[in-house]
KOLKOLPA-728631 format. One line per field, with one value per residue (C-alpha): residue in one letter; x, z, y. Coordinates in Angstrom, 1 decimal, always signed. Layout:
% KOLKOLPA-728631
type = (A / ...) $
c1 = (X / ...) $
c3 = (Z / ...) $
c2 = (Y / ...) $
This chain:
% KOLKOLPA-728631
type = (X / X / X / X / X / X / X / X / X / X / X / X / X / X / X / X / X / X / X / X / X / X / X / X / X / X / X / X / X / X / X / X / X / X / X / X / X / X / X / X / X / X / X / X / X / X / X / X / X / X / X / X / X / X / X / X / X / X / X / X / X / X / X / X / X / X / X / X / X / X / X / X / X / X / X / X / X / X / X / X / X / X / X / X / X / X / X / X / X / X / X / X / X / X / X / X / X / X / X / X / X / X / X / X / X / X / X / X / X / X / X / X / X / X / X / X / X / X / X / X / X / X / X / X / X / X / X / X / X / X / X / X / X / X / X / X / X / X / X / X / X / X / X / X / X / X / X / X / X / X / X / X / X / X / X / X / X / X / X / X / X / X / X / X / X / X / X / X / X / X / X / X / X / X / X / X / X / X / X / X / X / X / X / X / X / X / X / X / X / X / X / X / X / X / X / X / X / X / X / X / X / X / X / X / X / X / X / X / X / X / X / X / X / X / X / X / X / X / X / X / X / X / X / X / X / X / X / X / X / X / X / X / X / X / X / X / X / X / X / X / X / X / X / X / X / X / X / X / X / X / X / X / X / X / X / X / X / X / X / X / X / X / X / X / X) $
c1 = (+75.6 / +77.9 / +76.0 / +77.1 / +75.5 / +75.3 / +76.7 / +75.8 / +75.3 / +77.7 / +75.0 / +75.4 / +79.1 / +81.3 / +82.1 / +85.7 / +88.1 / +89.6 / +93.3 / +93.4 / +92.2 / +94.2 / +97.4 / +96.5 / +96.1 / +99.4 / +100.9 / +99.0 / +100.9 / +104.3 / +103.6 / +102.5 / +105.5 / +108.0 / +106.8 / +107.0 / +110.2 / +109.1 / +109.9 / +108.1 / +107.0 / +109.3 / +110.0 / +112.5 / +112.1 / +114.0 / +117.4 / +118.0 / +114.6 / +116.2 / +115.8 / +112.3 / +110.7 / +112.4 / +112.6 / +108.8 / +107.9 / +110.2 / +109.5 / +105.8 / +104.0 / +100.9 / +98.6 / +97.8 / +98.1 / +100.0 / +96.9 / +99.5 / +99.4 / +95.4 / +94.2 / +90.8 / +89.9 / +86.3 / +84.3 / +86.2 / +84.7 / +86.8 / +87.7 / +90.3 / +94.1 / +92.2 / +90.5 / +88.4 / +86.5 / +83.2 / +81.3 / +78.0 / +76.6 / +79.7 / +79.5 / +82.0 / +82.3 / +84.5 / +86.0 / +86.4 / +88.9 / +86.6 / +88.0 / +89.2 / +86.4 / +89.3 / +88.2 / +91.3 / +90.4 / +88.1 / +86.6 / +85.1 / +82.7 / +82.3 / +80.4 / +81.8 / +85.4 / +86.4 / +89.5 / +90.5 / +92.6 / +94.6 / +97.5 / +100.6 / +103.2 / +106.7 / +110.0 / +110.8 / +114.2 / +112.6 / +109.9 / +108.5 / +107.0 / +109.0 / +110.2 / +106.2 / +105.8 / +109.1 / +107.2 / +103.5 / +105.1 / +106.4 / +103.3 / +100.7 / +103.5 / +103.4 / +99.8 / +99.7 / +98.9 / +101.0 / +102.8 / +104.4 / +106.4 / +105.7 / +105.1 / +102.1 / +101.0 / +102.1 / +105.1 / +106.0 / +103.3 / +101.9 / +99.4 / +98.5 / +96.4 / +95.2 / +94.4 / +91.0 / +87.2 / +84.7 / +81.2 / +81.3 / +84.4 / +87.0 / +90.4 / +90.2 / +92.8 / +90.8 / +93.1 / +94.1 / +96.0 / +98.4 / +99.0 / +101.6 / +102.4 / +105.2 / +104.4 / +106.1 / +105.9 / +103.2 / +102.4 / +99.6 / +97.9 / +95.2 / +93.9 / +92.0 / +89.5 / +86.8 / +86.1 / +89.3 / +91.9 / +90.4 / +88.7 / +90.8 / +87.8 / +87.0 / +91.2 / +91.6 / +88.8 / +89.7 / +93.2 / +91.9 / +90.2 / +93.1 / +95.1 / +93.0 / +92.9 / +94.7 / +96.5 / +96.4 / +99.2 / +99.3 / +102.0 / +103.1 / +105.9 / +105.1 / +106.7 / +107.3 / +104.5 / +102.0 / +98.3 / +97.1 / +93.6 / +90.8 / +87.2 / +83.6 / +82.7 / +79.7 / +76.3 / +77.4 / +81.3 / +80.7 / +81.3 / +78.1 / +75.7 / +73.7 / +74.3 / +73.8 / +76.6 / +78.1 / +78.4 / +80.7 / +81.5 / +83.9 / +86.4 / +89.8 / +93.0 / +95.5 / +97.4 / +97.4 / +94.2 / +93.6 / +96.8 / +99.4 / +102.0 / +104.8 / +102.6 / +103.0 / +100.3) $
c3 = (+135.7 / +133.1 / +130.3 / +127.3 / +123.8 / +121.0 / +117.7 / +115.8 / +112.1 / +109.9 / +109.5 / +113.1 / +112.9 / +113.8 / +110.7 / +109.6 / +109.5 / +105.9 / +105.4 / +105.8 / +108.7 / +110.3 / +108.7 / +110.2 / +113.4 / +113.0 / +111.7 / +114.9 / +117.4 / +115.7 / +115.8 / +120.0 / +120.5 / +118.9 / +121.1 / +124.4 / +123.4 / +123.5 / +119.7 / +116.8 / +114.5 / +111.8 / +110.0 / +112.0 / +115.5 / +117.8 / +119.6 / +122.2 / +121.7 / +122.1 / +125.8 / +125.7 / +126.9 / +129.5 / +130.5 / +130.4 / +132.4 / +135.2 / +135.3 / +134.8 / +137.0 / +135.5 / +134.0 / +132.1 / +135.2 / +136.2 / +138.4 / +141.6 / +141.5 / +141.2 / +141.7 / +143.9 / +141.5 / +141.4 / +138.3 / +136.5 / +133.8 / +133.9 / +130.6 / +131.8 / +131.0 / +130.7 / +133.5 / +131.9 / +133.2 / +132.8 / +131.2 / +130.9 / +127.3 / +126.9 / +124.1 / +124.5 / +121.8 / +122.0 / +118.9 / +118.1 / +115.6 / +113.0 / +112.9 / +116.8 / +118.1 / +120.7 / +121.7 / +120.3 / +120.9 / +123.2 / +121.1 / +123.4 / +121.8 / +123.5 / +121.7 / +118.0 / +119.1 / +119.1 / +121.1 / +120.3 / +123.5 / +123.3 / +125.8 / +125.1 / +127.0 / +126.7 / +128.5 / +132.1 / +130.8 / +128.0 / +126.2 / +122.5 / +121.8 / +119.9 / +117.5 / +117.2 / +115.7 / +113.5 / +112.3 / +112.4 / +109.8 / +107.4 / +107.6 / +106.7 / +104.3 / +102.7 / +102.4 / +100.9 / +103.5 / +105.3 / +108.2 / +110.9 / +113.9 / +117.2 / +120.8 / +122.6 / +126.2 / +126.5 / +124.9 / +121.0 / +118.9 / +115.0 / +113.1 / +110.1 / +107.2 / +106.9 / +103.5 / +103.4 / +101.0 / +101.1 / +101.0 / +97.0 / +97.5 / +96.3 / +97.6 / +100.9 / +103.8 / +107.0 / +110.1 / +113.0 / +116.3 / +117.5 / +121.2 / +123.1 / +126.5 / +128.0 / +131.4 / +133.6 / +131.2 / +129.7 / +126.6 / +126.2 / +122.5 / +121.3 / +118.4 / +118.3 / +115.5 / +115.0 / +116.6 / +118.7 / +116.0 / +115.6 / +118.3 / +120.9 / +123.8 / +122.7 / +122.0 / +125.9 / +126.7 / +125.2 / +126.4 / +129.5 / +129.5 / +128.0 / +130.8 / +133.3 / +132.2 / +134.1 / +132.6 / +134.3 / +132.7 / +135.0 / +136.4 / +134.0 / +131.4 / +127.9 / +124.9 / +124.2 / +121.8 / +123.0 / +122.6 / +126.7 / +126.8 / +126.9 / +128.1 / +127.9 / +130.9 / +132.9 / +133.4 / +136.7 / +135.6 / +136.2 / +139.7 / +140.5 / +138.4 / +136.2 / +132.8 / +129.0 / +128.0 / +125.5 / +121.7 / +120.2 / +116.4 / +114.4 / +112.8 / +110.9 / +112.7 / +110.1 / +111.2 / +112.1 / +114.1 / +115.9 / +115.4 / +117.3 / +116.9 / +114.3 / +112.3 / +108.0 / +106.3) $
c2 = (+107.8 / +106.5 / +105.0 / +102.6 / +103.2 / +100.9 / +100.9 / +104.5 / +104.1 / +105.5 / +108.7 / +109.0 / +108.8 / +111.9 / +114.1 / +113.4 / +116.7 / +117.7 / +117.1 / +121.0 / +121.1 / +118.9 / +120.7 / +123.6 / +121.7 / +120.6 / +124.1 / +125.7 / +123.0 / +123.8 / +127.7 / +127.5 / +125.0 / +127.7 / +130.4 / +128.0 / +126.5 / +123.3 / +122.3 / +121.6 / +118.8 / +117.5 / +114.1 / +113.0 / +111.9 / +114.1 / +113.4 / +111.4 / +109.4 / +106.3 / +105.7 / +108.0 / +105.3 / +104.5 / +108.0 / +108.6 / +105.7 / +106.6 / +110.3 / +110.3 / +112.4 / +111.8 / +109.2 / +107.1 / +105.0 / +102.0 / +99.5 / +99.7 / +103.4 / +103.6 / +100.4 / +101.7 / +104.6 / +105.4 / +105.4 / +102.7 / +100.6 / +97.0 / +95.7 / +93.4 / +95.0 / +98.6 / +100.6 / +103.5 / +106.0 / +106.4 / +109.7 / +110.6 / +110.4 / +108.4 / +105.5 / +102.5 / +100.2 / +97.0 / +95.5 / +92.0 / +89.9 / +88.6 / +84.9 / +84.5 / +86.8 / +87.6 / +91.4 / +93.9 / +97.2 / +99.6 / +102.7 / +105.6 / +108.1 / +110.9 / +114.1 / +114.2 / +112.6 / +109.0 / +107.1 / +103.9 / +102.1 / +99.4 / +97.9 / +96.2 / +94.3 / +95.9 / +95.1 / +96.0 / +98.1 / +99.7 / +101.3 / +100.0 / +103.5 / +104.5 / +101.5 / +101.0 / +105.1 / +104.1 / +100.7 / +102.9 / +105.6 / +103.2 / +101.3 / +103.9 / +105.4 / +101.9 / +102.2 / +105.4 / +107.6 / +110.7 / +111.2 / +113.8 / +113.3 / +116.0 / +116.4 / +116.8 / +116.5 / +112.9 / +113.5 / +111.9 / +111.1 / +110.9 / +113.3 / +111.0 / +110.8 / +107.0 / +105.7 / +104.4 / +104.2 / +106.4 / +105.7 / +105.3 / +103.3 / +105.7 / +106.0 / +109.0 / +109.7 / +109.8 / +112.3 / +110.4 / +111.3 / +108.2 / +108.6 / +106.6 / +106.2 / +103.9 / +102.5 / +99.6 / +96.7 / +97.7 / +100.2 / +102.3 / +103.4 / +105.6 / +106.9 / +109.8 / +111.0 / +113.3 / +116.4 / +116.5 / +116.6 / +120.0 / +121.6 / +122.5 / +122.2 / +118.4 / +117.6 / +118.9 / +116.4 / +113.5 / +114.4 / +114.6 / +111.5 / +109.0 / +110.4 / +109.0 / +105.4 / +102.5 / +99.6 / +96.2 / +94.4 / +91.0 / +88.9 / +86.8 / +87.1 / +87.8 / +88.7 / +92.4 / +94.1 / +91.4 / +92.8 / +92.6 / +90.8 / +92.9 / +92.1 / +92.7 / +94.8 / +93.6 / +95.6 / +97.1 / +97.8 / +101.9 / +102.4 / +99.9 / +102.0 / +100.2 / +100.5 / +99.0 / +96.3 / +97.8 / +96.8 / +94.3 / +94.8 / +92.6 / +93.7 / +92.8 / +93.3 / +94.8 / +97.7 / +100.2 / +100.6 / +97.3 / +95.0 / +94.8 / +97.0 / +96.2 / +93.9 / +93.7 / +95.5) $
């Protein structure tokens, strides 16, 4: 049975990795890429990324999923333009806009790692991935904090360093991993922190588990980089098992966790 936890307080909240842990997360990556060939991280996005998204959305052979190719999947929570499995011991937490109260974002707990889902409309030609990393970088560069460019199993993404406050309110850089998936009209972003930036059994989870969510993008036209609507899931969302309705907790959209992408900081 899938069940939905409330907010944790921030005692409860997963222990952040150090900035040198996550570099040597990052130099590991590079180091296995080398030896496989595949590449390794740098500043610069690689060549012939202009049409990746394109590319990836054509040749994708796995998920994140597309609601035509699973659309009867067992074990989905529905949250509107997201589809998400359900795990036991599994914590969802939605997020809201403080002055709309328009939900933004879907958080996932699961163990010591968090994965923060949101979907985007995109255009039927082309993906936005990768003008939203360019815009993401300058962004959290603006802000203060770090970023690299590299390649993991979904193919481009960030290994960042977010400027934020600690509990004293002094200046910190919290790790983050910015995932991004291109799919047909839609676009696909999560944010993982926590345990999985660092241990390799909970990154192959989480992994694991944004690969299996499915995006319901809907008919209608809409501008490209449009945050899809997302909803509360009812008590009987996980495959008919009854469980808690998650939490709701406000929050302010500035970029780069919960607005849409491209936004000022």
């Amino acid at each position: 049975m899938a069940l939905f936890g409330r907010n944790r307080s921030r005692a409860e909240q997963a222990p952040e990795p150090s900035a040198a842990e996550l570099e040597a997360v990052a130099q590991a990556r590079a180091a296995r890429e080398a030896r496989e060939g595949t590449g390794g991280e740098s500043g610069e996005a690689p060549q012939g990324q202009e049409d990746a998204g394109a590319v990836a959305s054509q040749e994708r052979s796995a998920g994140p999923w597309d609601v035509s190719e699973a659309p009867d999947r067992p074990g989905l929570v529905d949250l509107g333009a997201l589809r998400i499995p359900g795990r036991a011991g599994m914590a969802l937490r939605m997020e809201l806009d403080r002055r709309t109260r328009r939900v933004v974002a879907a958080n996932v707990t699961i163990g010591q790692s968090n994965l923060q889902l949101q979907a985007f409309s995109a255009p039927r030609t082309a993906g936005i991935w990768d003008d939203i990393r360019t815009q993401l970088a300058a962004s959290i560069g603006k802000q203060g904090g770090s970023v690299k460019q590299g390649n993991g199993r979904f193919g481009p993404e960030l290994l960042v360093l977010l400027p934020v406050k600690d509990a004293e309110g002094k200046p910190a850089r919290r790790p983050a991993r910015f995932l991004g998936v291109d799919g047909d009209r839609w676009f696909l972003r999560g944010v993982l922190t926590g345990a999985a930036l660092v241990d390799k059994a909970a990154m192959l989870q989480m992994e694991e588990y944004f690969s299996e969510v499915v995006v319901a993008r809907g008919d209608e036209p809409r501008p490209p980089a449009e945050l899809l609507t997302l909803t509360m899931p009812t008590k009987s969302g996980a495959a008919g098992d009854a469980a808690a309705v998650p939490s709701a907790q406000p929050t302010d959209p500035t970029p780069p966790t919960v607005a849409e992408p491209g936004a000022d900081a």
